[in-house]
C-alpha positions in Angstrom: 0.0 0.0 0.0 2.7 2.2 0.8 4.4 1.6 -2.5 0.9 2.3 -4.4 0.4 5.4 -2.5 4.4 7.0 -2.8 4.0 6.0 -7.0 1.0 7.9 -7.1 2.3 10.9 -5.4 5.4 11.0 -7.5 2.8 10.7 -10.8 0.7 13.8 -9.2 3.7 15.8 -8.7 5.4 15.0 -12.3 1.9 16.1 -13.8 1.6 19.1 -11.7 5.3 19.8 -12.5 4.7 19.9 -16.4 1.4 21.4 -16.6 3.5 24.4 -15.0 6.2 24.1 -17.6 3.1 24.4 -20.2 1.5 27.2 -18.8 4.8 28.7 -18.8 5.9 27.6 -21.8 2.2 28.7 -23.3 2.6 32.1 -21.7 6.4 32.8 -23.4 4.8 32.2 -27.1 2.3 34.6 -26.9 4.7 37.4 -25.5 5.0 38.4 -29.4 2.6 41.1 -30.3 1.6 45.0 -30.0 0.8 46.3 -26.2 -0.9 49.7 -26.2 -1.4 52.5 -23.2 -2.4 56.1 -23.2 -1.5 57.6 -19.9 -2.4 61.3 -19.7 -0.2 64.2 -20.6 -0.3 67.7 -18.7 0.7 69.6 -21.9 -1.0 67.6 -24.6 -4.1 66.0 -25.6 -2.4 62.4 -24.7 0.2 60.0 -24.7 0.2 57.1 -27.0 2.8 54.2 -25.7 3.1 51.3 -28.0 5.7 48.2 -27.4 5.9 45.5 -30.0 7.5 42.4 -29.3 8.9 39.9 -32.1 10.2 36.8 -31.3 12.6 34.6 -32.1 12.2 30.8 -32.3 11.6 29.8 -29.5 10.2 32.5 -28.3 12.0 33.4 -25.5 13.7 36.4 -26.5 13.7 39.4 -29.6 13.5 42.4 -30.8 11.2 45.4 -29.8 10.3 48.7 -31.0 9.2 51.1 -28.2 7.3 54.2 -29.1 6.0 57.4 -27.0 4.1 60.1 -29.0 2.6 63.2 -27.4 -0.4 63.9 -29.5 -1.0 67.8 -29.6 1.6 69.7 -28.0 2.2 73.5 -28.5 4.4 72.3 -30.9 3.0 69.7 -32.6 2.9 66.0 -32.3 6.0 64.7 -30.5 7.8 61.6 -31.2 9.9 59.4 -28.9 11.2 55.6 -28.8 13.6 52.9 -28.5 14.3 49.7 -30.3 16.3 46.5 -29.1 16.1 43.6 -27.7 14.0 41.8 -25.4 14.0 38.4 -22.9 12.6 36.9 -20.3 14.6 37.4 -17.3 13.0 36.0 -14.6 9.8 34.2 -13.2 8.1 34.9 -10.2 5.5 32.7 -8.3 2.3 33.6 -8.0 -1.1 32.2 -7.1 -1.9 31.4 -11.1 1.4 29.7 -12.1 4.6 31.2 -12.7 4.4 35.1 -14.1 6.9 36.5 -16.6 9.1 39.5 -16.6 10.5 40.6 -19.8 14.2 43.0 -19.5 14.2 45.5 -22.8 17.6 46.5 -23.2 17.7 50.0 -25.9 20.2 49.4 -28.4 19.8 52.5 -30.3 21.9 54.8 -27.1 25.0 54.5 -25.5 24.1 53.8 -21.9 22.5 50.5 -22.6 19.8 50.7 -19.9 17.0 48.2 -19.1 13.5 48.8 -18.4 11.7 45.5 -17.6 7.8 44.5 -17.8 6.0 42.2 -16.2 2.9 39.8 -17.5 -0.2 40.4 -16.2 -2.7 38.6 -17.7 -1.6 38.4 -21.0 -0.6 42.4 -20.7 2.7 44.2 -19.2 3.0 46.4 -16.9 6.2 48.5 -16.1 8.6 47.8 -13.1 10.9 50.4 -11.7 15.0 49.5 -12.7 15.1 47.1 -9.7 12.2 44.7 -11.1 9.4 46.7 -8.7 5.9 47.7 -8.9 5.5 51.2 -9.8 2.6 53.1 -7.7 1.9 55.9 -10.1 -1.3 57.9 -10.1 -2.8 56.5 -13.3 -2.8 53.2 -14.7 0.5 51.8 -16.7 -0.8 48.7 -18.2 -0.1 48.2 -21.6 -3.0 46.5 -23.0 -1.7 43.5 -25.5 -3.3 44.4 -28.9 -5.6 41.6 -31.1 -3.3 39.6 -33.3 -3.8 41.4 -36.8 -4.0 44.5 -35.6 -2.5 47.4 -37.8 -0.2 50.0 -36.3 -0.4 53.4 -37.3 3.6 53.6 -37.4 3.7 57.2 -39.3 
């Protein structure tokens, strides 16, 4: 009985083990995509944030293209981003299965720096430079964008 009942724990905890490799596995391959967020602007009529992530097979890391433009300042529209390259750097535990965070590192400056993301519920939200929630006074989830979706890139 005792043999029958260790077997059967080991089976549970192999299954359990791998269905959290697949959720984690499932939640990597559909990192690639368009995330979108308007947070509000004091000078203009609004921010548009856009981060598109492309992968690369498998789809653990990439290439992104990080846009900021101020819609309707004084003078004019106002354009600002980044492109690089992204990965997974860590996991964390949570209550649903593991959850991702994704490190950017610009490639187009000098400094190198990082900003890093993490997955909630199939959207990102930003994390300070030491991989910490942000309290801000609005919301600074970027919304993942339906597959398909055209980009207005100007």
């Amino acid at each position: 009985m005792r043999k029958l009942f260790i077997t059967t724990l080991f089976f549970v905890c192999c299954y359990v083990a791998g269905a959290q490799t697949n959720t984690l596995a499932q939640k990597i391959a559909a990192l690639s995509g368009s995330y979108r967020h308007s947070p509000p602007c004091t000078d203009c009529t609004g921010i548009q944030t856009t981060l598109t992530l492309d992968c690369d097979a498998p789809c653990n890391s990439g290439i992104y293209t990080f846009t900021e433009d101020a819609l309707n300042t004084i003078n004019g529209d106002k354009e600002n981003g980044s492109n690089g390259k992204w990965r997974v750097s860590d996991t964390v535990a949570s209550p649903h299965g593991p959850t991702l965070i994704i490190a950017l590192t610009d490639t187009t400056s000098d400094d190198r720096y990082k900003n890093y993301f993490i997955l909630k519920d199939g959207n990102l939200e930003q994390l300070d430079k030491n991989k910490q929630p942000i309290d801000p006074p609005f919301n600074i989830l970027l919304v993942k964008l339906p597959n398909g979706t055209i980009l207005d890139l100007r």
